[in-house]
C-alpha positions in Angstrom: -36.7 19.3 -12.2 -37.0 17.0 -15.3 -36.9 13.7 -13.9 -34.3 12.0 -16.7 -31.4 14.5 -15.5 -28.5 12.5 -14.8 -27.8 11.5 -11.6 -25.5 13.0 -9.2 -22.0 10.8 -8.8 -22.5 10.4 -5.4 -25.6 8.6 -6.3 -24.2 6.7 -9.2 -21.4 4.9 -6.9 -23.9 4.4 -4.4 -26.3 2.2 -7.1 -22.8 0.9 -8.6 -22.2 -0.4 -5.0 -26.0 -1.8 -4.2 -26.1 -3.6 -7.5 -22.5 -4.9 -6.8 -23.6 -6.4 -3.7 -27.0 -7.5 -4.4 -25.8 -9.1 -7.0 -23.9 -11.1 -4.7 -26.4 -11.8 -2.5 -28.1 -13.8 -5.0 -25.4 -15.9 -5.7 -24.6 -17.0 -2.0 -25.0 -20.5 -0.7 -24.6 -23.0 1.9 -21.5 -24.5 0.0 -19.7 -21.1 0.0 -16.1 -21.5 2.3 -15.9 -20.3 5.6 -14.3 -16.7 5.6 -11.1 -16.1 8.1 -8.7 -18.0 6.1 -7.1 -15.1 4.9 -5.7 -15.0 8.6 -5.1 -18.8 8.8 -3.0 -18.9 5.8 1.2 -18.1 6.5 1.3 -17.7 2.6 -1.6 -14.5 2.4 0.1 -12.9 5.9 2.3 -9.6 4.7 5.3 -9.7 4.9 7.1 -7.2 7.8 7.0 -3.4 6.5 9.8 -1.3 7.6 9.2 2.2 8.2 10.9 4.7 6.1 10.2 7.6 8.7 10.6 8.4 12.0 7.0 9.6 13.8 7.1 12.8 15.7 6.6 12.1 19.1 2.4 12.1 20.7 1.4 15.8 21.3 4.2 17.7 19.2 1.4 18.0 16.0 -2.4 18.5 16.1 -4.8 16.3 14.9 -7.4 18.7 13.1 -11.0 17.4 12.6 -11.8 15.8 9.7 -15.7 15.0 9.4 -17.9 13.2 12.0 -18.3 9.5 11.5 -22.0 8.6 10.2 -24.3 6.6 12.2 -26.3 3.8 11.1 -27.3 0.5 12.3 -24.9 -2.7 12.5 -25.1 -6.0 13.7 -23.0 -7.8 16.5 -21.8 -11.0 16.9 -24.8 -11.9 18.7 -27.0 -10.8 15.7 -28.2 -7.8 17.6 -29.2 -4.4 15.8 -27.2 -1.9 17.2 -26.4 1.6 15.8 -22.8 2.3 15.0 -22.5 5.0 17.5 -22.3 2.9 19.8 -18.7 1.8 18.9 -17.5 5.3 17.8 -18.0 7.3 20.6 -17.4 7.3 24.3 -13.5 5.7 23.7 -11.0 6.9 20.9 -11.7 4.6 18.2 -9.6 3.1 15.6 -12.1 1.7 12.7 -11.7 -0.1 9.6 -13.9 -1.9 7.0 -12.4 -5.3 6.2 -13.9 -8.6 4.1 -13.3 -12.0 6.4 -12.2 -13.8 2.8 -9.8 -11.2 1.5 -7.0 -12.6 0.5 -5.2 -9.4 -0.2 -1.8 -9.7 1.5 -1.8 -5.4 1.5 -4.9 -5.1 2.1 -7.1 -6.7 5.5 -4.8 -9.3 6.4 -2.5 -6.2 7.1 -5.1 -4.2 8.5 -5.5 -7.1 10.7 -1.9 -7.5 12.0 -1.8 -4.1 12.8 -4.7 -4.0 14.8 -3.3 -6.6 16.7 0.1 -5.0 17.7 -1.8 -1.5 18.2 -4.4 -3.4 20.9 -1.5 -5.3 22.5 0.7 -2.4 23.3 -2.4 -0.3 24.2 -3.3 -3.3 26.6 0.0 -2.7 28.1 -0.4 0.8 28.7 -2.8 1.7 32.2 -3.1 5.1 30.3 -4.7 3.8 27.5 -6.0 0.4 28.3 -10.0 1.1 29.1 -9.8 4.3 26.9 -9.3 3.0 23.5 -11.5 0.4 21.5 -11.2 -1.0 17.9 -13.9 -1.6 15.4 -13.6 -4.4 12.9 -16.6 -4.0 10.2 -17.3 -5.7 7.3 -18.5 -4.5 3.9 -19.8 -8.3 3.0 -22.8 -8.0 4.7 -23.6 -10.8 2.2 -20.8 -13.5 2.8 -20.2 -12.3 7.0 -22.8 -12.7 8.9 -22.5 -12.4 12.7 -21.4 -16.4 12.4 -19.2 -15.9 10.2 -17.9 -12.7 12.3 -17.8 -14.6 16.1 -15.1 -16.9 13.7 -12.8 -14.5 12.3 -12.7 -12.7 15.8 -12.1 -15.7 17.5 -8.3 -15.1 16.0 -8.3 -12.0 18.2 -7.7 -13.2 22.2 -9.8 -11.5 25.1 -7.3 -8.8 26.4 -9.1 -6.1 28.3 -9.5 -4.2 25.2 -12.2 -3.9 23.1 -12.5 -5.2 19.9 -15.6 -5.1 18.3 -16.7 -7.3 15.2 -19.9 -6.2 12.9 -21.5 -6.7 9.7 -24.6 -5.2 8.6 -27.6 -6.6 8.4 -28.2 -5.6 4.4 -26.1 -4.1 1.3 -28.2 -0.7 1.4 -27.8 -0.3 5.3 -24.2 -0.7 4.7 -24.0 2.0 1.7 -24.5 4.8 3.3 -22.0 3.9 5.8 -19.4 3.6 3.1 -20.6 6.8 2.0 -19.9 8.3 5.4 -16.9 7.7 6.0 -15.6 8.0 1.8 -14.8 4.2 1.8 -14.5 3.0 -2.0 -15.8 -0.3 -2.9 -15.5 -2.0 -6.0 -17.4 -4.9 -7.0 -16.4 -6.1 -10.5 -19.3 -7.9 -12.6 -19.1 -10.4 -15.4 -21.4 -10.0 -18.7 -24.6 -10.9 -17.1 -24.4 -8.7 -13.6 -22.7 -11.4 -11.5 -20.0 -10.6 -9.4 -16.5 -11.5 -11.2 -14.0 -11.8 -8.2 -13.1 -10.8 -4.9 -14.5 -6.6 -3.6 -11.9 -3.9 -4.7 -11.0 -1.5 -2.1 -8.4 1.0 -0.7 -7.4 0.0 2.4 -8.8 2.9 5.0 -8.3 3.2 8.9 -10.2 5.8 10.7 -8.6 7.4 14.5 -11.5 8.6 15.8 -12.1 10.6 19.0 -14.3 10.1 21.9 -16.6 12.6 20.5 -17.1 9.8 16.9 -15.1 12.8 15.2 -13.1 11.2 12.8 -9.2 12.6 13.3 -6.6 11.0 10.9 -7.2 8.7 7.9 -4.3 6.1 7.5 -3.6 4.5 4.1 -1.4 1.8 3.6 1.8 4.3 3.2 1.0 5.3 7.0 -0.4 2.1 8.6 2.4 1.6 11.1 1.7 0.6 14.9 3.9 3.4 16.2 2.2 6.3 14.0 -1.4 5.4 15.1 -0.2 4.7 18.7 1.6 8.3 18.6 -1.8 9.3 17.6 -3.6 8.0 20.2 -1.4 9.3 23.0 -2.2 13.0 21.0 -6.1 12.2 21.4 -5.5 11.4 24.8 -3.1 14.2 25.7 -5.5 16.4 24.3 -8.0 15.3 27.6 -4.6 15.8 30.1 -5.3 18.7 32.5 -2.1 20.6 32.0 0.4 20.3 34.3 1.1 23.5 36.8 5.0 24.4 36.5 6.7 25.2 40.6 7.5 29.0 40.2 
């Protein structure tokens, strides 16, 4: 093959997305803020969302499968190189990519509020309680570093539920993660390459099952406590022995 064909799009967004973050890289120092404001300040919270629908009730729908989640290798809060699958299988998993300084009020400040209610009601549910974790994971690898990471998830109380905070350790370890899962990033640049504001991005959560199967994508139309908490109880239901009827 003729080695000046053009390049596949898949492979265009992925160097769009390296460059983006590289670029970055170079321009990070020691005087750049702490990240986790975006939580810390009342004016960048969302306002309440009301929903406009009433969610069917947990195992009257199916949950078809979408696409297994991708694998890779992520950091912890400790600094510790772990693969992803570690945190997507075993429990059903509800996963999102977030940036510590966005300051998006739609976008991970609400993904963050969410979270929240969805872990406190699960924490409040035997059922559910050691059978469900979340997964917090940054697409910054440049600005969140597992420091940075053990802050922001400081905001997030022990419960008896896990929540789990990562970063990656590099921008191309992290790309093909976005790949994976169909996460767009977009990482605008000035004249001369550098970055020219804050990462672009649709706001994504992943319901994934305890096999890492990836079961329901929720945009910010559908990102409701009570729809992905529905959806859990469907995961789990699907698990339930089913109950013998008394002839």
């Amino acid at each position: 093959m003729d080695s000046s064909a053009p390049r596949t799009s898949a492979e265009a967004r992925r160097a769009r997305i390296l460059a983006g973050l590289a670029a970055a890289a170079s321009l990070v120092t020691a005087a750049v803020a702490v990240p986790g404001t975006a939580h810390e300040l009342d004016d960048r919270l969302p306002g309440p969302v009301t929903m406009d629908f009433v969610p069917p009730p947990p195992g009257s729908y199916p949950l078809h499968a979408i696409m297994r989640a991708p694998d890779g290798p992520v950091l912890d809060l400790d600094g510790r190189r772990l693969r992803l699958s570690r945190f997507t299988a075993g429990k059903i998993t509800l996963l999102g990519f977030i940036y510590t300084s966005c300051a998006d009020s739609r976008g991970c400040p609400l993904a963050y509020q969410v979270f929240h209610t969805v872990r406190h009601r699960v924490a409040e549910d035997p059922e559910l309680r050691h059978r469900v974790r979340l997964v917090s994971l940054s697409f910054d690898p440049v600005r969140d570093t597992p420091a940075v990471m053990r802050q922001y998830a400081a905001e997030a109380p022990r419960n008896g539920v896990e929540w789990a905070f990562l970063t990656t350790e590099l921008p191309r370890t992290l790309v093909p993660l976005l790949d994976g899962f169909g996460q767009d990033v977009r990482i605008e640049l000035d004249a001369r390459g550098r970055p020219a504001g804050p990462l672009a991005h649709v706001l994504k959560v992943f319901l994934l099952d305890e096999r890492a199967i990836v079961r329901e994508i929720y945009t910010v139309s559908y990102l409701f406590a009570d729809v992905i908490l529905n959806d859990i109880k469907t995961l789990r239901l699907e698990d339930s022995p089913p109950r013998r009827t008394v002839p």
